[in-house]
MARBA-3410 file (N, C-alpha, C, O; in Angstrom, 1 decimal):
241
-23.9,176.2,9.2,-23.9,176.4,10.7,-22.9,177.5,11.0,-21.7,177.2,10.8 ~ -23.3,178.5,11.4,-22.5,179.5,11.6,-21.6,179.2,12.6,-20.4,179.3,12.1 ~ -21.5,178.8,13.5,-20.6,178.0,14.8,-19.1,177.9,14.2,-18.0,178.4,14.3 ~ -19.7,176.3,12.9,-18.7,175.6,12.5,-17.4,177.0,11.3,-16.2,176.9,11.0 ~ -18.7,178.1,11.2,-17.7,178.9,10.6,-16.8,179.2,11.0,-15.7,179.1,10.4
-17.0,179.8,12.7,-16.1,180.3,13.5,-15.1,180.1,14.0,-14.2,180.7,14.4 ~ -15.5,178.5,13.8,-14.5,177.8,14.3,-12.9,178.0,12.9,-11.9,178.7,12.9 ~ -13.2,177.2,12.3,-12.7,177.6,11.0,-11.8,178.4,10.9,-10.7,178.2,10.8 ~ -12.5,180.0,11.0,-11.9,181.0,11.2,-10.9,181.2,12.5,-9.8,181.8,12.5 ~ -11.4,180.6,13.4,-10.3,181.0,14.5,-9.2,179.9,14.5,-8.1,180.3,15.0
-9.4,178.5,13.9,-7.9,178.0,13.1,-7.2,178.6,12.1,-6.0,179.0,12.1 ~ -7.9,178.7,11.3,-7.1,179.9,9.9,-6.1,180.6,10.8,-4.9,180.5,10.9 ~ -7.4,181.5,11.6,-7.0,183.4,12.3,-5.2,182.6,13.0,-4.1,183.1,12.6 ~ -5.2,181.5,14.0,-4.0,180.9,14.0,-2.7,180.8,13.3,-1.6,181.2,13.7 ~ -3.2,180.1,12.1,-2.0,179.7,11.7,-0.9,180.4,11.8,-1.0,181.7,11.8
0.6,179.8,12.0,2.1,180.4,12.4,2.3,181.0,13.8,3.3,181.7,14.2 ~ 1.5,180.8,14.2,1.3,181.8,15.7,2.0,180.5,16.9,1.9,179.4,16.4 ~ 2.4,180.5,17.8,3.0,179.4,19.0,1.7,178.9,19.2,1.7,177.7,18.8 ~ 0.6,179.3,19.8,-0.2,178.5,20.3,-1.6,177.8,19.5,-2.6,177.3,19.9 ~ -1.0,178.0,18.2,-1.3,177.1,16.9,-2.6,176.2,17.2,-3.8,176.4,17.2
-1.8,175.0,17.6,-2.3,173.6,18.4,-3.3,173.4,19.6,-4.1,172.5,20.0 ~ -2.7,174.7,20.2,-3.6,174.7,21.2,-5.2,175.3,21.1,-6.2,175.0,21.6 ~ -4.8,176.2,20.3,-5.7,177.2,19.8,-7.1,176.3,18.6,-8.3,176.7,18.5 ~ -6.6,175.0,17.9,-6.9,174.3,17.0,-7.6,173.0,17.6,-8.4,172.4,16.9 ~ -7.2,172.4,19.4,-7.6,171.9,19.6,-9.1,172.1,21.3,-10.0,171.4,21.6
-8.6,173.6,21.8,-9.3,173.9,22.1,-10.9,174.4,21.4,-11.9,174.1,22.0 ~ -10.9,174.9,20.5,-11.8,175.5,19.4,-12.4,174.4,19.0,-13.5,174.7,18.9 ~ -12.3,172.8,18.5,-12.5,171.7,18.2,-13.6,171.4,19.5,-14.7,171.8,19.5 ~ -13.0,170.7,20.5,-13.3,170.8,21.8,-14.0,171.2,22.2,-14.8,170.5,22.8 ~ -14.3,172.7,22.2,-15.6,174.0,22.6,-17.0,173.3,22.0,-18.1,173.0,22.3
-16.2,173.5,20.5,-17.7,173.1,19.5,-18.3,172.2,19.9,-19.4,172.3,20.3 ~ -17.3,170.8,19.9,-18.3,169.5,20.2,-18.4,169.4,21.7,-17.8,168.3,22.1 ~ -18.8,169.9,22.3,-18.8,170.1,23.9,-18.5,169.0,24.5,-19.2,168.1,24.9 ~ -16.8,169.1,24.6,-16.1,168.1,25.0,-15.0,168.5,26.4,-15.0,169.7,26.7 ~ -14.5,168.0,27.1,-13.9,168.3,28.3,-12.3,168.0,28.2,-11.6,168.0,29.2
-11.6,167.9,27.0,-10.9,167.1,27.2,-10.1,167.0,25.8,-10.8,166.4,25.0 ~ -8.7,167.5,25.0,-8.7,167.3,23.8,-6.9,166.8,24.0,-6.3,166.7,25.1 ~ -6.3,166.5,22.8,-5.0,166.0,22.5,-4.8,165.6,21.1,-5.7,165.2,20.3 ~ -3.5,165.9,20.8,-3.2,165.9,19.3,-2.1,165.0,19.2,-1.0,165.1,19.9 ~ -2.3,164.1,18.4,-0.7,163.3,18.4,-1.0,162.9,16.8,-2.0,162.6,16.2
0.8,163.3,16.5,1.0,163.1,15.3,1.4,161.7,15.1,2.3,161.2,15.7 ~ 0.7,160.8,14.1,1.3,159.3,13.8,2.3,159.4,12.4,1.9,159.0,11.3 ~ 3.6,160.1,12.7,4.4,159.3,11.0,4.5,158.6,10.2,5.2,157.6,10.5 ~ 4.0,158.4,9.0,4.5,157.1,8.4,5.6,156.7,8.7,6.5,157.5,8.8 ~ 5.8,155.7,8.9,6.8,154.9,9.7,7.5,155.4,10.5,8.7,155.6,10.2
7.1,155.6,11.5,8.1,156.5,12.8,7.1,156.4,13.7,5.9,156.5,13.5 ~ 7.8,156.2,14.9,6.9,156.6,16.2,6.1,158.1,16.6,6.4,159.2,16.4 ~ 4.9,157.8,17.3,4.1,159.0,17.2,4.2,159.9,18.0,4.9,159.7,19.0 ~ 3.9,160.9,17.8,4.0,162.4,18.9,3.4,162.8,19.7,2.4,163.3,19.1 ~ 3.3,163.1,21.2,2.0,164.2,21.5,2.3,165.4,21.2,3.3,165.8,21.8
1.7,166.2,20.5,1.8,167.5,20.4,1.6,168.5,20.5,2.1,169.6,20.2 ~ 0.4,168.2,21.3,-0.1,169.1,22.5,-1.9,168.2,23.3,-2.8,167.6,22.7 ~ -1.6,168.6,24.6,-2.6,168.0,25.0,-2.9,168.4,26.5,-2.0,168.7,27.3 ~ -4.5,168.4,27.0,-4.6,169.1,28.2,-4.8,168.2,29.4,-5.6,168.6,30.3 ~ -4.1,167.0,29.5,-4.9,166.0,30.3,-3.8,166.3,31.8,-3.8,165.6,32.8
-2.8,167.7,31.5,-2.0,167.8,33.0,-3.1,168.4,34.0,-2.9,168.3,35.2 ~ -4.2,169.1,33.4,-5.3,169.5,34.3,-6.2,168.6,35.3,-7.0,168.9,36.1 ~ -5.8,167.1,34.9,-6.3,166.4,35.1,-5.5,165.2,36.3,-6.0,164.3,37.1 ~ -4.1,165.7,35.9,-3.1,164.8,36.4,-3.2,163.5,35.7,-2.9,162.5,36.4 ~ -3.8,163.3,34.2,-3.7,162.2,33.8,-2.3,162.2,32.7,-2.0,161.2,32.0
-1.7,163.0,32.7,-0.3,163.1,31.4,0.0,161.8,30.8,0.0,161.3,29.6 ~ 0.4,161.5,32.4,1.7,160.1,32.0,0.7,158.5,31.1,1.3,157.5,30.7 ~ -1.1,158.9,31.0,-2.0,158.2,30.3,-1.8,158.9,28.7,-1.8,157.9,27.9 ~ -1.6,159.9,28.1,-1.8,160.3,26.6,0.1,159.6,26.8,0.1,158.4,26.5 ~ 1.3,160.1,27.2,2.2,159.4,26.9,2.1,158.1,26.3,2.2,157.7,25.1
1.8,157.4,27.5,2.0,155.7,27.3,1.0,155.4,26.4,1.0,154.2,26.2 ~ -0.3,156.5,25.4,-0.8,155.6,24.9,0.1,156.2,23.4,0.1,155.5,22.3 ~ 0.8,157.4,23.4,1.7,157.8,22.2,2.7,156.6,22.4,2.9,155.8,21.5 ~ 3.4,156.6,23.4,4.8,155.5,23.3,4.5,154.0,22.5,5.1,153.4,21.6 ~ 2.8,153.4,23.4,2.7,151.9,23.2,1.7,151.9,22.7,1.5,151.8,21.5
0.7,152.0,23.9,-1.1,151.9,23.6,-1.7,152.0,22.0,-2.2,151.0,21.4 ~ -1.5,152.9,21.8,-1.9,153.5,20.0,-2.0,152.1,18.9,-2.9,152.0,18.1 ~ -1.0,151.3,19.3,-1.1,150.3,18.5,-2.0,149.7,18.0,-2.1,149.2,16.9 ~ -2.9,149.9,19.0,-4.6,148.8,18.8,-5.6,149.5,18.8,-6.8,149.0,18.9 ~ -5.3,150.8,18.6,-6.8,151.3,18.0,-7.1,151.3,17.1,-6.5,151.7,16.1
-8.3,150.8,17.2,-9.0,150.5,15.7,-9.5,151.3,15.2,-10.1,151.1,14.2 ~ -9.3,153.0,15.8,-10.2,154.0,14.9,-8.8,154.6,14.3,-8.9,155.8,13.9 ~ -7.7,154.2,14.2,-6.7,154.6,13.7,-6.5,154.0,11.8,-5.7,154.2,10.9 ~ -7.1,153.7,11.8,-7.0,152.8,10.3,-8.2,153.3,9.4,-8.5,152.8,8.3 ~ -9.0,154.7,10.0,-9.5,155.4,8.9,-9.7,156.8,9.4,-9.8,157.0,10.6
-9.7,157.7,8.6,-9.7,159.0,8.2,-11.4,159.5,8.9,-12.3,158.8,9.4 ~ -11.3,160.8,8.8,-12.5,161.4,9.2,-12.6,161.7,10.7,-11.6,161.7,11.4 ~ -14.2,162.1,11.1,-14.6,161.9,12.1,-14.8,160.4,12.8,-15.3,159.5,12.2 ~ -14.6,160.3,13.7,-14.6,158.7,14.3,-15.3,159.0,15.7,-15.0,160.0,16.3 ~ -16.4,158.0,16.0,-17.0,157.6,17.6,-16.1,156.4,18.2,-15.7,155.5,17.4
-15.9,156.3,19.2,-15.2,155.0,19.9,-16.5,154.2,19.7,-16.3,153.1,19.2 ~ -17.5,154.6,20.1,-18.3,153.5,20.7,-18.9,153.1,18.8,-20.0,152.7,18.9 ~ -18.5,153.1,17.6,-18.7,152.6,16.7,-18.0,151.9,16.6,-18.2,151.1,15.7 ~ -16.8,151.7,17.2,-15.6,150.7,17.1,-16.0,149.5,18.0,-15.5,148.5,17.6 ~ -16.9,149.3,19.1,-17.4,148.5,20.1,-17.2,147.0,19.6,-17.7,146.5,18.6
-16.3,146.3,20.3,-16.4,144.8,19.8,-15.2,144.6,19.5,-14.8,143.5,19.8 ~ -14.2,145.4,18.9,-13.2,145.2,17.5,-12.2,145.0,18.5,-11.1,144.9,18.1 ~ -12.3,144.9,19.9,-10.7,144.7,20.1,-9.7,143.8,19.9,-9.9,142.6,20.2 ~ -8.7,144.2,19.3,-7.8,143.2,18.6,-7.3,141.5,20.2,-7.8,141.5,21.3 ~ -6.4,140.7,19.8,-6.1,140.0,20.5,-5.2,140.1,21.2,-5.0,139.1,22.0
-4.3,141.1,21.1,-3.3,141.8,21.6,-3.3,142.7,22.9,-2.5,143.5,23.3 ~ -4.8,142.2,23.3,-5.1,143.4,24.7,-3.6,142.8,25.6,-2.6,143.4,25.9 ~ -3.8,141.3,25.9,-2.8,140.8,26.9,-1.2,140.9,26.9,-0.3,140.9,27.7 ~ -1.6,141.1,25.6,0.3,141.0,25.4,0.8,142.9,25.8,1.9,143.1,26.1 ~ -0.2,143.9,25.8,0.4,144.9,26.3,-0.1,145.1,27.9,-0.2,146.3,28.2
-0.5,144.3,28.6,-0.3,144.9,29.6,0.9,145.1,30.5,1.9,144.4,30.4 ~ 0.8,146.0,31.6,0.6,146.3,32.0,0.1,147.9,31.5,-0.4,148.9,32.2 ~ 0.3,147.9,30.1,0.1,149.4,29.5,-1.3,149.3,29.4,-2.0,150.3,29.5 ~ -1.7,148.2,29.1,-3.5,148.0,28.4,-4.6,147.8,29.4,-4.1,146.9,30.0 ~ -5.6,147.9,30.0,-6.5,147.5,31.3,-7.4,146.8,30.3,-8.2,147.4,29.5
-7.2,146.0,30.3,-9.3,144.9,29.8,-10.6,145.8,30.6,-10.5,145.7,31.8 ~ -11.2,146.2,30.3,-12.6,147.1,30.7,-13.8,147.2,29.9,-14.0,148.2,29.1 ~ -14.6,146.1,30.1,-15.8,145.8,29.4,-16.5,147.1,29.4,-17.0,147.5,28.3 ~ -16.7,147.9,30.5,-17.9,149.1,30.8,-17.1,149.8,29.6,-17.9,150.3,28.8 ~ -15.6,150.1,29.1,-15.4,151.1,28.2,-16.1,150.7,26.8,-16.3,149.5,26.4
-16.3,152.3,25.9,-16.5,152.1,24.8,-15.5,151.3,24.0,-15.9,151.0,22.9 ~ -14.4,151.0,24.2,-13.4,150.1,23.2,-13.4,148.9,23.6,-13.5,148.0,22.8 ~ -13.4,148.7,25.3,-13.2,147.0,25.8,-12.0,147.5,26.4,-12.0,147.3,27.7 ~ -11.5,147.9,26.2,-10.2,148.8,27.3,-10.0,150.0,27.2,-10.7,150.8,26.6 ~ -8.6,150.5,28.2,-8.4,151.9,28.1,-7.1,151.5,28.5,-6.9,150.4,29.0
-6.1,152.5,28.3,-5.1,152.9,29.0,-4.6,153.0,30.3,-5.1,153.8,31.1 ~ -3.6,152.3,30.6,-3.4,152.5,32.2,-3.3,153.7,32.4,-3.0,154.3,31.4 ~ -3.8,154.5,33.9,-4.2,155.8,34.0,-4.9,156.5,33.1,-4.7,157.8,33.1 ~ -5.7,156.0,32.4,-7.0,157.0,31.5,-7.9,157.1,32.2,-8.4,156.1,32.8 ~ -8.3,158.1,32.2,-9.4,158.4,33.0,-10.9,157.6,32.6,-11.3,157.5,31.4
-11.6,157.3,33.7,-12.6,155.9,33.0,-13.8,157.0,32.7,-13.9,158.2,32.9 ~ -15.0,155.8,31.8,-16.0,156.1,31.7,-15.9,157.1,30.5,-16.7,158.0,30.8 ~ -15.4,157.3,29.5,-14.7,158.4,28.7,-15.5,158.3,27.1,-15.1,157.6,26.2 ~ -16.4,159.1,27.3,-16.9,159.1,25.6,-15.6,159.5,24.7,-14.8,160.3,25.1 ~ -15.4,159.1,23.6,-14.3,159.5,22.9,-15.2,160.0,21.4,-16.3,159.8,20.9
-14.2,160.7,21.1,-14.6,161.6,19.5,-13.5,161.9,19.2,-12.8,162.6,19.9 ~ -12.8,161.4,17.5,-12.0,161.8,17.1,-11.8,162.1,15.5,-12.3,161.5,14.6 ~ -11.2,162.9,15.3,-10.7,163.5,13.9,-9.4,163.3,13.7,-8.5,163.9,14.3 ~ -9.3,162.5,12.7,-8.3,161.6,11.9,-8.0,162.6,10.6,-8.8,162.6,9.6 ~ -6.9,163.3,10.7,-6.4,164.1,9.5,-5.4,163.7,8.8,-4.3,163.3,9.3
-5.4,163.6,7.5,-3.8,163.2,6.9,-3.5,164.7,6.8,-4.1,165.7,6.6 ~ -1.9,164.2,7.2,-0.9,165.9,7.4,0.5,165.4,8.0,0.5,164.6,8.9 ~ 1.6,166.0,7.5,2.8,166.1,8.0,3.1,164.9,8.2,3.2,164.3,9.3 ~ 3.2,164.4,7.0,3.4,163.1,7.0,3.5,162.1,7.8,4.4,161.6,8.5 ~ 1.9,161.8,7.6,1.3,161.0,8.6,-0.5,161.2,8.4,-1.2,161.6,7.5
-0.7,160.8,10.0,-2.1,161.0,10.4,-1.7,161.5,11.7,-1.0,161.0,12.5 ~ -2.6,163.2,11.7,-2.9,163.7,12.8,-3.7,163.4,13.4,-4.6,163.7,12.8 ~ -4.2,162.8,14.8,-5.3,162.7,15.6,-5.3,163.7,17.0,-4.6,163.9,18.0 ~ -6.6,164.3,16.3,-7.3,165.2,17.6,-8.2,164.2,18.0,-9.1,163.7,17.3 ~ -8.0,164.0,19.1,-8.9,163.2,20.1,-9.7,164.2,20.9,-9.2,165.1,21.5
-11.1,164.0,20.9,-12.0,164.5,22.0,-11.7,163.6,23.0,-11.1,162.6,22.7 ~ -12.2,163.8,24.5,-12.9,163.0,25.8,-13.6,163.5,26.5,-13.4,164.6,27.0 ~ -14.4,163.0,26.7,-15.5,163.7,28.2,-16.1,162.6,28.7,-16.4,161.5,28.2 ~ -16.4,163.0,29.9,-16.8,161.6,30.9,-18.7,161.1,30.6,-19.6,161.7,31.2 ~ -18.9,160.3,29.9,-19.8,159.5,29.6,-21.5,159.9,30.8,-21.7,160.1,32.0
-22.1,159.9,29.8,-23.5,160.0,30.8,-24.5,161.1,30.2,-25.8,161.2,30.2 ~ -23.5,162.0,29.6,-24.4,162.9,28.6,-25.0,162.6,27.2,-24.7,161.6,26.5 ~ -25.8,163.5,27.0,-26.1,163.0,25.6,-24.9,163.0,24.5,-24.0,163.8,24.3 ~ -25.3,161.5,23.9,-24.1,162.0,22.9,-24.2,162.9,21.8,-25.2,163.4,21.4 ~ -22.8,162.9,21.3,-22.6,164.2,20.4,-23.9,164.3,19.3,-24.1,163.3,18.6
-24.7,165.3,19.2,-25.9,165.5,18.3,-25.1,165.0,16.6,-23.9,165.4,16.5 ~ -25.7,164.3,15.5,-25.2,164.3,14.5,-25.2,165.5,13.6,-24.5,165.5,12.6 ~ -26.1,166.8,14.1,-25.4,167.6,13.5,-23.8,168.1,13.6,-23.2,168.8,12.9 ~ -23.4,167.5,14.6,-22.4,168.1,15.0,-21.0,167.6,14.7,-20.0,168.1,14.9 ~ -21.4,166.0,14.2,-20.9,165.2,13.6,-20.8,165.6,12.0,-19.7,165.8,11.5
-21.7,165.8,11.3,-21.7,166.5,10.2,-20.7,167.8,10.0,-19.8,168.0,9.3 ~ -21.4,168.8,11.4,-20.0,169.6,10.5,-18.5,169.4,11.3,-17.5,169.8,10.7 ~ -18.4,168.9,12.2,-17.2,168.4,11.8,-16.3,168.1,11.0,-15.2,168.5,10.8 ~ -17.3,166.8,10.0,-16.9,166.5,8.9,-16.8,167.4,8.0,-15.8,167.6,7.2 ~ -17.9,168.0,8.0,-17.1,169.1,7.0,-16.3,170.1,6.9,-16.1,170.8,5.9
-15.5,170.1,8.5,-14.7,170.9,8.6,-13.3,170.4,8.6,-12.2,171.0,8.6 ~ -13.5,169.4,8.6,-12.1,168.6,8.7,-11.0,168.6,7.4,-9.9,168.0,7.5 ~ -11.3,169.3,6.1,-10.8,169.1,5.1,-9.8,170.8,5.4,-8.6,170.8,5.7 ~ -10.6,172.0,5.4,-10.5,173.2,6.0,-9.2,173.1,7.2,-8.2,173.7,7.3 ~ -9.9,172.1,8.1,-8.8,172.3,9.3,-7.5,171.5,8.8,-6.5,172.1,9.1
-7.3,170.7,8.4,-6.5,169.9,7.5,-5.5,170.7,6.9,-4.3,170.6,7.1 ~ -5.9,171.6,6.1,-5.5,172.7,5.0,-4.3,173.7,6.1,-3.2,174.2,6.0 ~ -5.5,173.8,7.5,-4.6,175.0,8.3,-3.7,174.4,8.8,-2.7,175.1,8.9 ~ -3.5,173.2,9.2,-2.4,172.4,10.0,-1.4,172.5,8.7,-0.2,172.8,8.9 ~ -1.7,172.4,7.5,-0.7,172.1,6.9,0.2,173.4,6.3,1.4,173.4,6.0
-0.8,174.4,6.2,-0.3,176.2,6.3,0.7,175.9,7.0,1.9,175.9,6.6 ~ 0.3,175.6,8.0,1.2,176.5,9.7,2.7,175.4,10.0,3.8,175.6,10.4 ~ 2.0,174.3,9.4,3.5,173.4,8.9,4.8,174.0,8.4,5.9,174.0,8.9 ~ 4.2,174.7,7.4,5.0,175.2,6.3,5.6,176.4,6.7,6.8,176.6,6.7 ~ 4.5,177.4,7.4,5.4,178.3,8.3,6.0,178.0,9.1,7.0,178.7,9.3
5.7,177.2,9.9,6.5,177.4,11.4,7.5,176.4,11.1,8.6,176.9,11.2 ~ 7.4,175.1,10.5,8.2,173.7,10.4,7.8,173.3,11.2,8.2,172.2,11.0 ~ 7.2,173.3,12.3,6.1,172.5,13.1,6.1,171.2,12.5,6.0,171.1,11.3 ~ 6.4,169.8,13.4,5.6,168.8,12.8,6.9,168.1,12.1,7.5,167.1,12.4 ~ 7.2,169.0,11.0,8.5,168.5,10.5,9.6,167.3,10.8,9.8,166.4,10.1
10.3,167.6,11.9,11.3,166.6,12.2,10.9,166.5,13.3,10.2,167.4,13.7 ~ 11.2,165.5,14.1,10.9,165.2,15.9,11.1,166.3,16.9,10.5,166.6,17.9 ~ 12.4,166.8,16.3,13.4,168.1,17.2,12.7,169.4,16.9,12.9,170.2,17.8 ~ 11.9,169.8,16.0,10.8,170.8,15.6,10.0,171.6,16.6,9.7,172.8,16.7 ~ 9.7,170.4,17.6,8.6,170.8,18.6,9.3,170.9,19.9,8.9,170.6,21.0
10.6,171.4,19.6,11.2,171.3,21.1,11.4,173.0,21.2,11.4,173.7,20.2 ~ 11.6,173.3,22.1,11.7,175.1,22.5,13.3,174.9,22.1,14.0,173.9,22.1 ~ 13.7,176.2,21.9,15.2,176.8,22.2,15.8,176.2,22.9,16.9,175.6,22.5 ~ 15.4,176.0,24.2,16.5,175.9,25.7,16.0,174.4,25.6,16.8,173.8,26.2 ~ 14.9,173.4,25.0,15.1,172.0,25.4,15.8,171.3,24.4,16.1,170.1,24.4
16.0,172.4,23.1,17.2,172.6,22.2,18.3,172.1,22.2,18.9,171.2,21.6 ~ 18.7,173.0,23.3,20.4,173.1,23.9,20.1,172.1,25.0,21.0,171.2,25.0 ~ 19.2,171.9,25.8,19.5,170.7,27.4,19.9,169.0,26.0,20.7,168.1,26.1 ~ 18.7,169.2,24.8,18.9,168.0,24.3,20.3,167.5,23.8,21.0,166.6,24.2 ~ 20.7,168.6,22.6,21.9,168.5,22.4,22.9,167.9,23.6,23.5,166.9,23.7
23.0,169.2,24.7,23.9,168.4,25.7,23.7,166.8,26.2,24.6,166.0,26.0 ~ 22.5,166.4,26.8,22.3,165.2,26.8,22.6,164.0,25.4,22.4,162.7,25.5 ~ 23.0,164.6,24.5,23.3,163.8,23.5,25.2,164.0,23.3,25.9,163.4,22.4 ~ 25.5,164.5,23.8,27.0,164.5,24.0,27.3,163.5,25.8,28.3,163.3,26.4 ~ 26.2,163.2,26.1,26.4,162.7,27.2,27.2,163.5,28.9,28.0,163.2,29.7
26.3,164.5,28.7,26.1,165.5,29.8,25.3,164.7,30.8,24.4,164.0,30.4 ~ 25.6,164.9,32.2,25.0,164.2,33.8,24.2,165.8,33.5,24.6,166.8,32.9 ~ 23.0,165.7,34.1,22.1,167.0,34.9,23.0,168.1,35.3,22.9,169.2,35.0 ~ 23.8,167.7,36.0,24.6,168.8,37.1,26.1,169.0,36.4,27.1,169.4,36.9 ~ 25.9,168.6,35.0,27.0,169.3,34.3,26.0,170.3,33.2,26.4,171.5,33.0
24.8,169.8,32.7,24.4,170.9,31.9,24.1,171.7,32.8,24.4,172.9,32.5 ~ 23.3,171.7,34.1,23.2,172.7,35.1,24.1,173.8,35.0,23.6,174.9,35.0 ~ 25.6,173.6,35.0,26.6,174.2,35.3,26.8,175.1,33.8,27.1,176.2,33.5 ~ 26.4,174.0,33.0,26.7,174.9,31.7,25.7,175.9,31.0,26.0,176.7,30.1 ~ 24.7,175.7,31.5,23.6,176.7,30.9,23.1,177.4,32.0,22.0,178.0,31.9
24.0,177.4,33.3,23.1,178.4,34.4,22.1,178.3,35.3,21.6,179.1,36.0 ~ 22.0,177.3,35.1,20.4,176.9,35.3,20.3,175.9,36.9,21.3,175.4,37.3 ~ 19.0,175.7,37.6,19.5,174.6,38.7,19.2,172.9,38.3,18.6,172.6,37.3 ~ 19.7,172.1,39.0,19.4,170.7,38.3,18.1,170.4,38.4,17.9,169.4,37.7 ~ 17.1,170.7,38.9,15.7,170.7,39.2,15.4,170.8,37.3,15.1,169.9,36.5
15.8,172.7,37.1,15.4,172.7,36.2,15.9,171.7,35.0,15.2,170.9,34.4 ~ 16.8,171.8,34.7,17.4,170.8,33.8,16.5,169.6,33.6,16.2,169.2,32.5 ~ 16.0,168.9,35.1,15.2,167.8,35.2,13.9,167.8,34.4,13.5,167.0,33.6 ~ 13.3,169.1,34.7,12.1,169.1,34.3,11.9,169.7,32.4,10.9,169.6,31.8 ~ 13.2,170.2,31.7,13.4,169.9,30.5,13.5,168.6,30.1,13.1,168.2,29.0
14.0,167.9,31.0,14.2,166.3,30.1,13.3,165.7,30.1,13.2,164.7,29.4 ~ 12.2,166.3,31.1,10.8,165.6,31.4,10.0,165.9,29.6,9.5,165.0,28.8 ~ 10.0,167.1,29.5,9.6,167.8,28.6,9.5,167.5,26.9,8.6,167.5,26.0 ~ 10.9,167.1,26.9,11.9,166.6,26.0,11.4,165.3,25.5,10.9,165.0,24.3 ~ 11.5,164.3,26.6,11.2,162.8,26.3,9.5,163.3,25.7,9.1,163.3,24.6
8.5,163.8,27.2,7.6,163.9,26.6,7.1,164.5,25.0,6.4,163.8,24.3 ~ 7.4,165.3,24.9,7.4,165.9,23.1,7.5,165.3,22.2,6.8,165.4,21.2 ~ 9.0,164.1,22.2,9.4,163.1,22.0,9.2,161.6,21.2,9.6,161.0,20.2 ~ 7.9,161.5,22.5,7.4,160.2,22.7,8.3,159.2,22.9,8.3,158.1,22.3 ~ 9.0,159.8,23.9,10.4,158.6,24.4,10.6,158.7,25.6,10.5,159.7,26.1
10.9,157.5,26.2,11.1,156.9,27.9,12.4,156.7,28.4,12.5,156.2,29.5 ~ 13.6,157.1,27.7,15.1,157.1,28.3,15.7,157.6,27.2,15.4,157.8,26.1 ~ 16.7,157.6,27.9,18.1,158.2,26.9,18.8,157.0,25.6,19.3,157.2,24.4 ~ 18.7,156.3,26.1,18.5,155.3,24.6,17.6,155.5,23.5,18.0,155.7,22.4 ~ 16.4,155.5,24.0,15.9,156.1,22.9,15.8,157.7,22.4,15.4,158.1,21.3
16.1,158.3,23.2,16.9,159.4,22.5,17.8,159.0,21.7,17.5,159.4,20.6 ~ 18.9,158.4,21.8,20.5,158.7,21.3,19.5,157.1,19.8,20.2,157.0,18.8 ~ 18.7,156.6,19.7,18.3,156.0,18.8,17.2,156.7,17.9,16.8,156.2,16.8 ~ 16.5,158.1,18.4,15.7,158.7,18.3,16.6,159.6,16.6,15.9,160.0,15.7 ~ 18.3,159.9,16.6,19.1,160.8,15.9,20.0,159.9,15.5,21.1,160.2,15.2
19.6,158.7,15.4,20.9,157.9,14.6,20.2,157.1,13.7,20.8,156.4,12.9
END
């Protein structure tokens, strides 16, 4: 399938470049005519990452967070590799819906039996489960349910592209250090806001020290946690110790 070549190529054509991820998860997305993509890294034993994802177009954000912070726990398409459909998972919800709520909603109409507080409903899911960077990478597809679903050809080459795209994530690892340690995926300047917040700087002292106004400062820390996959400064200052 010539398509799936392209695609391919325009991950490779990526690798070491900034918009890497973006570029890897849009191109994914296009193919399988999806509305909707996100990458979160899961660690072996470490908490997981969003590492890039487009659901601020949607004003759904603070939904891929909470499902990196908590949610994640109970998906059942997380315990194998490949290409994955939600709705092949149908039935499996574990018994632990209750014990996370208010993070978890019970929703029979979804393909899982739930969703995420603030996920956008009605949500076909498609995902690609990579081992990489020690861990499992998940590119999540979503698009809002009613269309035909994804053709099996398309399922096919996915799968067969997934070994290829695998290979590029782990290239661009190696060049960029991407992925690497938690602090990897932070810019220069949320660099320096973190550091200071880890010496225990108020807003309107790193303000003062890096120039900057407290607004902005705010909206690095926003940035920070999110990248993170952390909800306060505790778990920051637990995040380096």
């Amino acid at each position: 399938m010539r398509a799936v070549h392209a695609l391919i190529g325009d991950v490779i054509g990526a690798i070491g470049a900034p918009d890497f991820l973006a570029t890897a998860a849009d191109g994914v997305r296009r193919f399988a005519g999806f509305d909707l993509a996100a990458i979160v890294l899961h660690p072996d034993g470490d908490r997981p990452r969003v590492l890039f994802d487009d659901f601020d177009r949607i004003g759904r954000r603070d939904a891929i967070e909470t499902y990196a912070r908590v949610t994640h726990r109970i998906n059942p398409m997380l315990a194998r590799p490949g290409v994955l459909r939600a709705r092949d998972f149908a039935g499996t919800a574990p018994d632990r819906i209750a014990a996370l709520r208010p993070w978890l909603v019970p929703a029979p109409e979804e393909e899982l039996g739930f969703r995420t507080a603030g996920w956008p409903e009605r949500q076909e899911e498609l995902g690609l489960h990579l081992r990489g960077w020690g861990g499992t990478i998940e590119l999540g597809l979503y698009r809002e349910r009613g269309r035909h679903a994804a053709p099996a050809a398309i399922l096919r080459a996915l799968d067969a592209a997934t070994t290829p795209i695998a290979a590029a994530f782990e290239r661009h690892r190696v060049l960029s250090g991407e992925g690497a340690a938690p602090r990897a995926c932070l810019s220069p300047r949320e660099n320096q806001v973190c550091d200071l917040l880890l010496l225990g700087c108020s807003s309107d002292a790193i303000a003062l020290r890096l120039g900057i106004s407290r607004h902005t400062v705010k909206d690095h820390r926003k940035q920070i946690f999110r990248k993170l996959g952390i909800a306060s400064l505790a778990e920051l200052f637990a995040s380096v110790h």
